[in-house]
LUMTIDO-586001 format. One record per residue (C-alpha): x, y, z. Coordinates in nm, 4 decimals. Layout:
<pts>
(pt (X Y Z))
...
</pts>
This chain:
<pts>
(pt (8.6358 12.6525 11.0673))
(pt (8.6279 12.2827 11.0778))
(pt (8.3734 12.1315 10.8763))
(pt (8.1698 11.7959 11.0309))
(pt (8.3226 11.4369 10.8764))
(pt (8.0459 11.2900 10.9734))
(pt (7.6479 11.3126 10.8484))
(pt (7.3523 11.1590 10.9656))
(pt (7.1156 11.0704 10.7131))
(pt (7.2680 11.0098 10.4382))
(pt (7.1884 10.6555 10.1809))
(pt (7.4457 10.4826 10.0224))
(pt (7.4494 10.6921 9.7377))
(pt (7.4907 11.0171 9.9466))
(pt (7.7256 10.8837 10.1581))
(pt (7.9407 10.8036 9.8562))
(pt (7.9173 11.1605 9.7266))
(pt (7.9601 11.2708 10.0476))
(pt (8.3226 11.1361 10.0157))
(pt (8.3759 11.2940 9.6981))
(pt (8.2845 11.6144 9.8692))
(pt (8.4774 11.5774 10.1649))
(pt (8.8035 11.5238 9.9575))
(pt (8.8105 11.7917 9.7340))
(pt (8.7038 12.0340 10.0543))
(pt (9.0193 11.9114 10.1713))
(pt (9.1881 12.0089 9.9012))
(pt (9.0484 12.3335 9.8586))
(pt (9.0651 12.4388 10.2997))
(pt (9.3900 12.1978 10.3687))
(pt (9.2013 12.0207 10.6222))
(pt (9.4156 11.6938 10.7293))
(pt (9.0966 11.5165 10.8670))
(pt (8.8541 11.5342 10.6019))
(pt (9.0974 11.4290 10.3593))
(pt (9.1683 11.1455 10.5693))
(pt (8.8055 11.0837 10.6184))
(pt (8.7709 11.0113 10.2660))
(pt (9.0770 10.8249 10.1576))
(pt (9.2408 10.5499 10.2433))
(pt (9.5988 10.4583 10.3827))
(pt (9.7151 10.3605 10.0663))
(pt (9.4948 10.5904 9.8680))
(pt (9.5875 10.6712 9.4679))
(pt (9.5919 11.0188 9.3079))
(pt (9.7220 10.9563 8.9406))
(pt (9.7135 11.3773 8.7940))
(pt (9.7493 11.3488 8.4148))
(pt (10.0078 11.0467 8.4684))
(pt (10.1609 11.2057 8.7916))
(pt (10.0593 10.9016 9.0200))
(pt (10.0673 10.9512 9.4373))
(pt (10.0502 10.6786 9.6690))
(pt (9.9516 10.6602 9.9743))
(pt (9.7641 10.9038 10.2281))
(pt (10.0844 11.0213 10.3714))
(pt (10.2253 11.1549 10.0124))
(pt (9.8689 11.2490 9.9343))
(pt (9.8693 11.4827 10.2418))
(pt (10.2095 11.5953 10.1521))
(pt (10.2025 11.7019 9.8245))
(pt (9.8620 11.7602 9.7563))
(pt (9.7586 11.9161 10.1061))
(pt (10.1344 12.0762 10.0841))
(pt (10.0839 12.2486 9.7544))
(pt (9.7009 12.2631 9.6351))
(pt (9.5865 12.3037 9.9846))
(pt (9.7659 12.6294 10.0401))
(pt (9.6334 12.8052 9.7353))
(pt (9.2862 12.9374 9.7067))
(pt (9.0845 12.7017 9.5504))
(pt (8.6917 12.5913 9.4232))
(pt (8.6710 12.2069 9.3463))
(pt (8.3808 12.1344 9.1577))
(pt (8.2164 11.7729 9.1270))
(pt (7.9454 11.7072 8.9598))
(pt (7.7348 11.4837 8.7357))
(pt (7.8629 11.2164 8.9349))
(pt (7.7395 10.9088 8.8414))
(pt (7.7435 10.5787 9.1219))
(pt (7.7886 10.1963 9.0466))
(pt (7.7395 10.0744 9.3688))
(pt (7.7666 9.6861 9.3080))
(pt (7.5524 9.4461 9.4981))
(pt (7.4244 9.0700 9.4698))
(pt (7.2813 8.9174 9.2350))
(pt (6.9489 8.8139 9.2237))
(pt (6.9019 8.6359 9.6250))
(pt (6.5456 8.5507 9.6412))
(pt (6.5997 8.4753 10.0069))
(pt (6.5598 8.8021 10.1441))
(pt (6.2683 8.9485 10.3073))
(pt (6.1722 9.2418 10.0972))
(pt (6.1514 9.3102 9.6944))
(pt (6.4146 9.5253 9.5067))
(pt (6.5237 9.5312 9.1506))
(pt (6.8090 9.7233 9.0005))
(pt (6.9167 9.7450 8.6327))
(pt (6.9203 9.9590 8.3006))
(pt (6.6642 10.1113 8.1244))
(pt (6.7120 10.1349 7.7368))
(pt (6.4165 10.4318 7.6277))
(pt (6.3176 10.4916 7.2540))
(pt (6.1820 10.8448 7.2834))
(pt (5.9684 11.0481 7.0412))
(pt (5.9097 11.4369 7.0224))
(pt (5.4578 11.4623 7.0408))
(pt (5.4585 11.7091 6.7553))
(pt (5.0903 11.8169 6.9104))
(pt (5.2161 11.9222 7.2564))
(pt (5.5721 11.9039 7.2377))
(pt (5.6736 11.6945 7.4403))
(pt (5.8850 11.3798 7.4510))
(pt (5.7580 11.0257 7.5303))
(pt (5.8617 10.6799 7.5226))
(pt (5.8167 10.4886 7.2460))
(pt (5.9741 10.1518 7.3557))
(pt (6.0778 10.0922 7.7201))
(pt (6.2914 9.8076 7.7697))
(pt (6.4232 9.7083 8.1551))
(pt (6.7013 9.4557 8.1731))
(pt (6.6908 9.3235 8.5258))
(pt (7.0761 9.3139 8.6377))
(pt (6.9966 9.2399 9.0071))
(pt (6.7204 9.1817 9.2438))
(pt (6.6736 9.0188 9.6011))
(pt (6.3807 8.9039 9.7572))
(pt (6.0163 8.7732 9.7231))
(pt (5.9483 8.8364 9.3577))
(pt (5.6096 8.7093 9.3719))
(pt (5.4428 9.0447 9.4969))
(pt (5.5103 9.1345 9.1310))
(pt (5.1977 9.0782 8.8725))
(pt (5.3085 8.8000 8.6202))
(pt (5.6315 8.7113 8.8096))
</pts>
């Protein structure tokens, strides 16, 4: 069965874990083309210090050995940095990005957990910030 490289749809962040996924399905079916839909030419594999370079060792001894046994790759908890500019008020639409640091507390009179402090710190935004109260 050969399993579609492509998917419509998807956002950046998808299409990122998409090629996560596609990779280790290669590994686990031996499929040539998806691995080479998600790695480079001179792709890296470093295994515990054994380092492989390049997609044509990569499909050697990785699609050679691994990809001829019967196995389940599992990713997940994956976690994205996709980077971006920096703060370009020039564009045409509003978006922030950055980290949230959350002091939460346990409501001992329904149990559940709130924030007690909230702080954002802004590491990037584009566009017309004014559309923002107090900006």
């Amino acid at each position: 069965m050969a399993f579609p490289i492509n998917l419509t749809g998807l956002t950046t962040r998808e299409a990122i874990t998409d090629a996560v996924y596609r990779c280790t399905l290669a590994f686990d079916t031996g499929d040539a083309k998806l691995l080479e839909s998600a790695s480079t030419e001179d792709a890296i594999i470093d295994l515990d210090g054994m380092v492989i370079s390049g997609l044509d060792d990569i499909r050697t001894k990785v699609l050679g050995s691994v990809g001829k046994l019967d196995t389940t790759h599992l990713a997940t908890n994956l976690r994205i940095d996709i980077k971006s500019e920096r703060r370009n008020p020039a564009a045409t639409r509003f978006l922030v990005g950055g980290m949230y640091f959350i002091d939460m507390i346990k409501d001992e009179k329904d149990g559940l957990w709130k924030s007690k402090h909230w702080k954002v710190q802004i590491t990037w935004n584009e566009g017309d910030g004014s559309v923002m109260p107090g900006r």
